[in-house]
BALOBA-1460 file (C-alpha; in Angstrom, 3 decimals):
// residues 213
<rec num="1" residu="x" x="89.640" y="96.781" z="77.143"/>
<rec num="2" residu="x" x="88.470" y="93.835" z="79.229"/>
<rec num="3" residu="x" x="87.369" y="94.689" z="82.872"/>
<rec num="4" residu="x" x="89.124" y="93.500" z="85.865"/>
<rec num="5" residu="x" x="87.459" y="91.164" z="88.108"/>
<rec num="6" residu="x" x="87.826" y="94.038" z="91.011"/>
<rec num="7" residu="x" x="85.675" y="96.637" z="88.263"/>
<rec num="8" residu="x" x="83.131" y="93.882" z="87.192"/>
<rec num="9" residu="x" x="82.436" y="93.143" z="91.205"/>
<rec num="10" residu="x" x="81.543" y="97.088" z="91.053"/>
<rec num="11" residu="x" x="79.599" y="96.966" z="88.071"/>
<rec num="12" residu="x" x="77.274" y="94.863" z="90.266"/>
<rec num="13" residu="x" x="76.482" y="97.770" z="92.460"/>
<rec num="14" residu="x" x="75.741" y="99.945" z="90.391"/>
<rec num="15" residu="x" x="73.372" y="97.685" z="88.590"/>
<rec num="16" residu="x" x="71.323" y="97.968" z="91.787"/>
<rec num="17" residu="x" x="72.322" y="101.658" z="92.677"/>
<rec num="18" residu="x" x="73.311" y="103.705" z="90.001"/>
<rec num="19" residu="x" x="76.804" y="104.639" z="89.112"/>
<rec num="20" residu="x" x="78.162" y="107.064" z="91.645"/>
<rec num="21" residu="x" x="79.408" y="104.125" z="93.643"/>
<rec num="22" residu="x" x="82.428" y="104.896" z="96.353"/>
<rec num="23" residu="x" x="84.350" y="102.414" z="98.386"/>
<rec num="24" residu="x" x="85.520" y="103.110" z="102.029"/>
<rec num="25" residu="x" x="88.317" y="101.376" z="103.796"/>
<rec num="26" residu="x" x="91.058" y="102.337" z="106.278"/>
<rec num="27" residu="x" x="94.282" y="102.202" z="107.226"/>
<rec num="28" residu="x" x="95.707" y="101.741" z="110.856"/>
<rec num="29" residu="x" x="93.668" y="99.694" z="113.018"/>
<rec num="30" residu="x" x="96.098" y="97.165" z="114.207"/>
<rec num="31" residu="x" x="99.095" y="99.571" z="115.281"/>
<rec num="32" residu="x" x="100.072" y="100.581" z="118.391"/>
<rec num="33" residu="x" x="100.662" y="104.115" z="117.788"/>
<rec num="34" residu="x" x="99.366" y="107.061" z="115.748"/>
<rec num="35" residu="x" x="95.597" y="107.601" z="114.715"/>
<rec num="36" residu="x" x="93.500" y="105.424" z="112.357"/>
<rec num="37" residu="x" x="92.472" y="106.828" z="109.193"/>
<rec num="38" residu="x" x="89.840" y="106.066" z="106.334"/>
<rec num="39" residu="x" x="89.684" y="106.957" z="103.082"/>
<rec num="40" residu="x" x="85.845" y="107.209" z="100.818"/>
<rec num="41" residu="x" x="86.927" y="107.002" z="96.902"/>
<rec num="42" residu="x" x="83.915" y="107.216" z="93.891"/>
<rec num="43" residu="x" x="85.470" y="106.031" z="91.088"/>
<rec num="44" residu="x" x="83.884" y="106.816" z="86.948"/>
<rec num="45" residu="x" x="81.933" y="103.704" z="85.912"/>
<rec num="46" residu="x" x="84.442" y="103.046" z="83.203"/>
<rec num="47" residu="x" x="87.485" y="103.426" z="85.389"/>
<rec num="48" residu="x" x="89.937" y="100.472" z="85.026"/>
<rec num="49" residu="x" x="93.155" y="101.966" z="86.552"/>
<rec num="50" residu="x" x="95.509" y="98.835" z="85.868"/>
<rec num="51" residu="x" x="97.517" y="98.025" z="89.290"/>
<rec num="52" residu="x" x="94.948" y="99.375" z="91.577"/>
<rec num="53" residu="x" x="94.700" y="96.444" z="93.925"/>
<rec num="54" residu="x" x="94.679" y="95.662" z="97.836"/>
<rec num="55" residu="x" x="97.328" y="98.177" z="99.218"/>
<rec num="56" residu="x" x="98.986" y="95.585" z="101.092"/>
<rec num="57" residu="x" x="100.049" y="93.884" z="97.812"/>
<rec num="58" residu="x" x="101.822" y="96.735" z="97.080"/>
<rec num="59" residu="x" x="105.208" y="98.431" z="98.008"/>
<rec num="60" residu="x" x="105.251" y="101.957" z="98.843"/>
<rec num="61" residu="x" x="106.438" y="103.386" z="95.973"/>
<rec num="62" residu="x" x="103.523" y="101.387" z="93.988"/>
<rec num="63" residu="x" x="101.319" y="102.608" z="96.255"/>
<rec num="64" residu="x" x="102.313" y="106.497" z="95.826"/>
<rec num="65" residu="x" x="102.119" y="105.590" z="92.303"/>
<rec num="66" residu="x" x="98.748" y="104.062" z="92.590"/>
<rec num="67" residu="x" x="97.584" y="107.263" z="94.279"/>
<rec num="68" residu="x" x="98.763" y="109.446" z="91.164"/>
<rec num="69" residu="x" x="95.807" y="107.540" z="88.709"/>
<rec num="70" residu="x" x="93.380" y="107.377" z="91.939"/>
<rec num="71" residu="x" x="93.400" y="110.770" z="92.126"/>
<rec num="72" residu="x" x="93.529" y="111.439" z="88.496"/>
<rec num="73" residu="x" x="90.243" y="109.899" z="87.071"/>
<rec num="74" residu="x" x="88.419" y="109.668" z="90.799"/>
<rec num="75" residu="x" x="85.171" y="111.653" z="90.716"/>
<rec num="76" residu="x" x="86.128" y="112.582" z="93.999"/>
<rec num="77" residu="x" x="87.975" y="111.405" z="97.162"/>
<rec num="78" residu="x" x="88.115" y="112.317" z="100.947"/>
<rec num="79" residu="x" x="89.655" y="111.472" z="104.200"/>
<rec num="80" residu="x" x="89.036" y="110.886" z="107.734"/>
<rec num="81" residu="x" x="91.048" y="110.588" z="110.828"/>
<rec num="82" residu="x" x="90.115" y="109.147" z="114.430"/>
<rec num="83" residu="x" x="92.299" y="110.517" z="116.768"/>
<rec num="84" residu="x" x="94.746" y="108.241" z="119.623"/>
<rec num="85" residu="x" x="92.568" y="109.538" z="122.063"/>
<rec num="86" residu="x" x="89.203" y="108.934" z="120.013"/>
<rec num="87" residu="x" x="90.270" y="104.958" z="119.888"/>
<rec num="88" residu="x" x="91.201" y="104.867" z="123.461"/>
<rec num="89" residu="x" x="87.796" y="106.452" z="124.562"/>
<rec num="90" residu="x" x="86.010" y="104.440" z="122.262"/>
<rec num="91" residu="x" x="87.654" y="100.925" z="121.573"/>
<rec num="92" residu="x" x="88.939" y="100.294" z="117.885"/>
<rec num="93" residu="x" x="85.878" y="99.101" z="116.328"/>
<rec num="94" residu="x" x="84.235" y="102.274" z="116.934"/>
<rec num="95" residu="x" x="87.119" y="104.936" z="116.229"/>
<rec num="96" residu="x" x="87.369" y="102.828" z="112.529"/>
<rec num="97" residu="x" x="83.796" y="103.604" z="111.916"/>
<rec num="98" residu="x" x="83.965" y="107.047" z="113.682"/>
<rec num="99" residu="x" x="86.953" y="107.614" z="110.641"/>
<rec num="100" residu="x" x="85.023" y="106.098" z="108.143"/>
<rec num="101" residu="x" x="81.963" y="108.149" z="108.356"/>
<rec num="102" residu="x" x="84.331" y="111.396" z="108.235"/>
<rec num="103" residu="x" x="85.774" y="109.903" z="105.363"/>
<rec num="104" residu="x" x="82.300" y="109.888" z="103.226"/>
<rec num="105" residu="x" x="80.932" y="112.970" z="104.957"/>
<rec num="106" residu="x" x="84.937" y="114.376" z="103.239"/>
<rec num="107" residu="x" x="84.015" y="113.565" z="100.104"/>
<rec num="108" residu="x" x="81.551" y="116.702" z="99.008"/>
<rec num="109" residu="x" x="79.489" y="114.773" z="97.159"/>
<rec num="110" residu="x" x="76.580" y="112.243" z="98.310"/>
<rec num="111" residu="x" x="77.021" y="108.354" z="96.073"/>
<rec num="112" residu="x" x="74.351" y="106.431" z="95.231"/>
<rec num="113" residu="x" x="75.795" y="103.602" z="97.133"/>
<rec num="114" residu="x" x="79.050" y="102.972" z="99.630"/>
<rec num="115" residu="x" x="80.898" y="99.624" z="99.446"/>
<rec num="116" residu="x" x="82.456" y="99.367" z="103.028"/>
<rec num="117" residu="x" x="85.654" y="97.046" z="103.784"/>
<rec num="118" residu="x" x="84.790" y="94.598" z="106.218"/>
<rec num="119" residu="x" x="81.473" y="93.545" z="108.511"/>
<rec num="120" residu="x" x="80.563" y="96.822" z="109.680"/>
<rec num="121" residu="x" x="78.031" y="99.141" z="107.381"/>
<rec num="122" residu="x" x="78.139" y="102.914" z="107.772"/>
<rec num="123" residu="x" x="74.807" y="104.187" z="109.134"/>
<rec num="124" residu="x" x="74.679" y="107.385" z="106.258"/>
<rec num="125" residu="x" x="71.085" y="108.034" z="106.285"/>
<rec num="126" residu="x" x="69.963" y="107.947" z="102.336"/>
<rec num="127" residu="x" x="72.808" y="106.359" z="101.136"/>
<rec num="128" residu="x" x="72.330" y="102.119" z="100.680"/>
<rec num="129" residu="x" x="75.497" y="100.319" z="102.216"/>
<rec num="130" residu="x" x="77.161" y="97.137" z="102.050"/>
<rec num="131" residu="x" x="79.808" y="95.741" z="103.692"/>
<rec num="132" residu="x" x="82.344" y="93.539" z="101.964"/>
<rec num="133" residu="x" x="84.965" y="91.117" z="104.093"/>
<rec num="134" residu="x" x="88.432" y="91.600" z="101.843"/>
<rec num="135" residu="x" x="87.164" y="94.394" z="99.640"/>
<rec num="136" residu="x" x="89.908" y="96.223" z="99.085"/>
<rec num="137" residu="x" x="90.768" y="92.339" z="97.269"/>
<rec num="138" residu="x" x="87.500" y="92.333" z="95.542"/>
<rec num="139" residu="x" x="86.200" y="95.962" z="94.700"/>
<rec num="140" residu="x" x="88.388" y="98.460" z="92.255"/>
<rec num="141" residu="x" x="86.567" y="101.537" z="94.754"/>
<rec num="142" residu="x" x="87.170" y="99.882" z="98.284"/>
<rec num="143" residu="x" x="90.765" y="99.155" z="96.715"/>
<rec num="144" residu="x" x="91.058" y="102.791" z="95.342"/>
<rec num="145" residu="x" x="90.633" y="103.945" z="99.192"/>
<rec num="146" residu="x" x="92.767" y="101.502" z="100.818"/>
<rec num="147" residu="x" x="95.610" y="102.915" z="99.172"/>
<rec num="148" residu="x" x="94.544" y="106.607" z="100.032"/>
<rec num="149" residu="x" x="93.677" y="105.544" z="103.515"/>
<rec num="150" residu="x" x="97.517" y="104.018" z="103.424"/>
<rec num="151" residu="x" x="99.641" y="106.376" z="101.518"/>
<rec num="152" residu="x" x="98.105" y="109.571" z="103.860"/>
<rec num="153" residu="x" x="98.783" y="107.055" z="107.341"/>
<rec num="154" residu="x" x="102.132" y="106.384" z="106.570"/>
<rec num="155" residu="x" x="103.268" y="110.332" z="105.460"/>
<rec num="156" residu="x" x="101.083" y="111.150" z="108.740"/>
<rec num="157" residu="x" x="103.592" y="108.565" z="110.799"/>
<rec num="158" residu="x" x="106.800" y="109.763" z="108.761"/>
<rec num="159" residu="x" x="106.195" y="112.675" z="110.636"/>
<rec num="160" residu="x" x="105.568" y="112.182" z="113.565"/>
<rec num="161" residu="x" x="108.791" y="110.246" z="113.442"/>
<rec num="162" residu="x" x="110.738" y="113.599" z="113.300"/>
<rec num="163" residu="x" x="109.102" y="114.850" z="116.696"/>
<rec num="164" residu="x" x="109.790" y="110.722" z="118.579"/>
<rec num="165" residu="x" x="112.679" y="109.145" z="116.339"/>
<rec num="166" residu="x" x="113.100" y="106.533" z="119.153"/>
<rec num="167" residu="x" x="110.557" y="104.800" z="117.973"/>
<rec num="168" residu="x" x="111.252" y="105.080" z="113.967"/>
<rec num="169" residu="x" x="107.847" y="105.456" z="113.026"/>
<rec num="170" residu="x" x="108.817" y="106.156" z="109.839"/>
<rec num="171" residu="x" x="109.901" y="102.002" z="109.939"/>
<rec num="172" residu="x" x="107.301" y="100.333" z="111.521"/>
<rec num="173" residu="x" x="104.341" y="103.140" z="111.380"/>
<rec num="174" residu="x" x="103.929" y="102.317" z="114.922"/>
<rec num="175" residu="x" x="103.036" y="98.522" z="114.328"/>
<rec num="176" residu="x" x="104.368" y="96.279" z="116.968"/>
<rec num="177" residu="x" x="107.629" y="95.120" z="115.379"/>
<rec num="178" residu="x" x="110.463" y="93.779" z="117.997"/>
<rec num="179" residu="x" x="112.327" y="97.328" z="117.166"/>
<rec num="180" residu="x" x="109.219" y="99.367" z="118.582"/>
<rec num="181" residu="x" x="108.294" y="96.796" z="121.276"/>
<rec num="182" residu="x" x="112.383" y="97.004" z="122.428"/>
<rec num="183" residu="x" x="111.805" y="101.540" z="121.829"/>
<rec num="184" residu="x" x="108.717" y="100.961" z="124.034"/>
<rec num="185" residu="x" x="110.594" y="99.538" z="126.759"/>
<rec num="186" residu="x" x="113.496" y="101.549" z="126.854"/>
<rec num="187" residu="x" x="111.391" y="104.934" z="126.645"/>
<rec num="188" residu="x" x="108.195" y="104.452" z="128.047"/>
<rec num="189" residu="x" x="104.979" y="105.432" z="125.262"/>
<rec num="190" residu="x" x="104.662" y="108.487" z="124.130"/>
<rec num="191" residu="x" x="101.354" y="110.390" z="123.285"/>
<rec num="192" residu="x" x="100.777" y="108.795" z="120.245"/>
<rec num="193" residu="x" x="100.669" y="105.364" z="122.003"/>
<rec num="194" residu="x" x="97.485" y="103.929" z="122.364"/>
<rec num="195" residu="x" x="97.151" y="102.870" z="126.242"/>
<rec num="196" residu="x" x="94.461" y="101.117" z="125.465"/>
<rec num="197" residu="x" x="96.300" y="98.414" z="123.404"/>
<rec num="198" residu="x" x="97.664" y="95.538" z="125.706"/>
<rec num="199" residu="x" x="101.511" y="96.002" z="124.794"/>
<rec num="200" residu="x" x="100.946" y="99.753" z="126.186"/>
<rec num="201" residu="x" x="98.507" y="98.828" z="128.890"/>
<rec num="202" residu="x" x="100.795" y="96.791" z="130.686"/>
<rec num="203" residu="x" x="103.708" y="98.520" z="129.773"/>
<rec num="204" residu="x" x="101.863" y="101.625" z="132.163"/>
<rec num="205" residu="x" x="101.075" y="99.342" z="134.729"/>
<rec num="206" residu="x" x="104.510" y="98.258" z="135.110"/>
<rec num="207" residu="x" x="105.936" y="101.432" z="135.225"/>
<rec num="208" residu="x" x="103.151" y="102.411" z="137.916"/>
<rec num="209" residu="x" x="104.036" y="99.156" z="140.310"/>
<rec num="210" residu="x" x="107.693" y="100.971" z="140.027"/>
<rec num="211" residu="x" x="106.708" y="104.071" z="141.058"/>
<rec num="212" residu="x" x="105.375" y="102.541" z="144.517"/>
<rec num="213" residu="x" x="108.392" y="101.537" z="145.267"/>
C-alpha cells in the first residue's frame, strides 16, 4: 500500500532519528472556558491508518472513530492537561507548552524524536525536537494526537456541561460563539472561565464598576 503524504513527511524523521517518532499537539487554546489539553502519540513506522488527518477536518463522530485505530496500532499514547488557573497564571503560550510536556512525560516511554505542532519546541532534555507550523496537516503522528488531544477536550467539556448547562459547553466547548458570549452576560463566568481572556476580563470589570454603585 502506497504511503500517505502525512506518513512519508514522518518517514523523514526517522531517517534522521530512528523510528520511535511521536507527534504532540493540543487541543483548546483559543476557548474561553475549560483547560487546554495535549496529546504525545508514537505511531509504528509502517502505520498508515487511512482517515487520520487534521482533527478539525473531521466531525466528531470521525474523530471518535479515528481514535479507535489511533489507539489500536499506537506504540503508545499519553495526555496532558493545563489547568484554567495554570493559563491564567501563566498566559496561553506557556500553559500549551506546560500541557505538552505532560503529554510526552504521559507517554511511559522516551522517542527518539518529538514532532511538535506549531513554533514552539519542547525543551525534553535527550530527546531532538522540531516544531512544525500545521502539523497535524502534514505529519500522520502530530495528526494522530490532535485528535486525542480533541476527542479527550471535548468529553472533558461535555461534562462539565452537566455541573454549568447555561453555558452548553457541550455546544460550543466553551469557544466564544454568540450563544456563550449572550450565557456570559446573563450569568456572569463561572470557574472554568478564563479571566484572563478579554471577553471575561472585561466582562469582571464591568460587573466590578456595578458593584460601586
Amino acid at each position: 500500500m502506497r504511503r500517505s503524504r502525512l506518513a512519508q513527511f514522518d518517514d523523514l524523521f526517522r531517517a534522521r532519528w530512528g523510528e520511535c517518532l511521536a507527534g504532540v499537539d493540543e487541543a483548546g487554546r483559543g476557548p474561553l472556558a475549560g483547560p487546554v489539553v495535549a496529546a504525545c502519540v508514537a505511531l509504528p513506522a509502517d502505520a498508515t491508518l487511512r482517515g487520520v488527518r487534521d482533527s478539525k477536518e473531521l466531525t466528531a463522530h470521525e474523530r471518535v472513530a479515528a481514535l479507535e485505530k489511533i489507539r489500536a496500532v499506537a506504540i503508545a499514547t499519553g495526555v496532558g492537561i493545563a489547568s484554567v488557573a495554570e493559563v491564567d497564571a501563566f498566559n496561553i503560550r506557556m500553559a500549551t507548552l506546560l500541557a505538552m510536556r505532560r503529554a510526552v512525560e504521559a507517554l511511559g516511554i522516551v522517542p527518539r524524536g518529538l514532532l511538535i505542532d506549531g513554533k514552539d519546541a519542547i525543551l525534553v532534555p535527550g530527546v531532538p525536537c522540531e516544531a512544525v507550523v500545521d502539523g497535524d496537516a502534514k505529519s500522520l503522528s502530530v495528526a494522530a494526537a490532535s485528535i486525542l488531544a480533541k476527542v479527550t477536550r471535548d468529553r472533558m467539556m461535555d461534562e462539565c456541561a452537566a455541573a454549568y448547562p447555561v453555558y452548553r459547553f457541550e455546544e460550543n466547548k466553551g469557544y466564544g460563539t454568540p450563544d456563550h458570549l449572550e450565557a456570559l452576560r446573563a450569568h456572569g463566568p463561572c470557574e472554568l472561565h478564563r479571566k484572563s481572556f478579554r471577553p471575561v476580563r472585561e466582562l469582571l470589570c464591568v460587573q466590578e464598576v456595578i458593584e460601586l454603585f
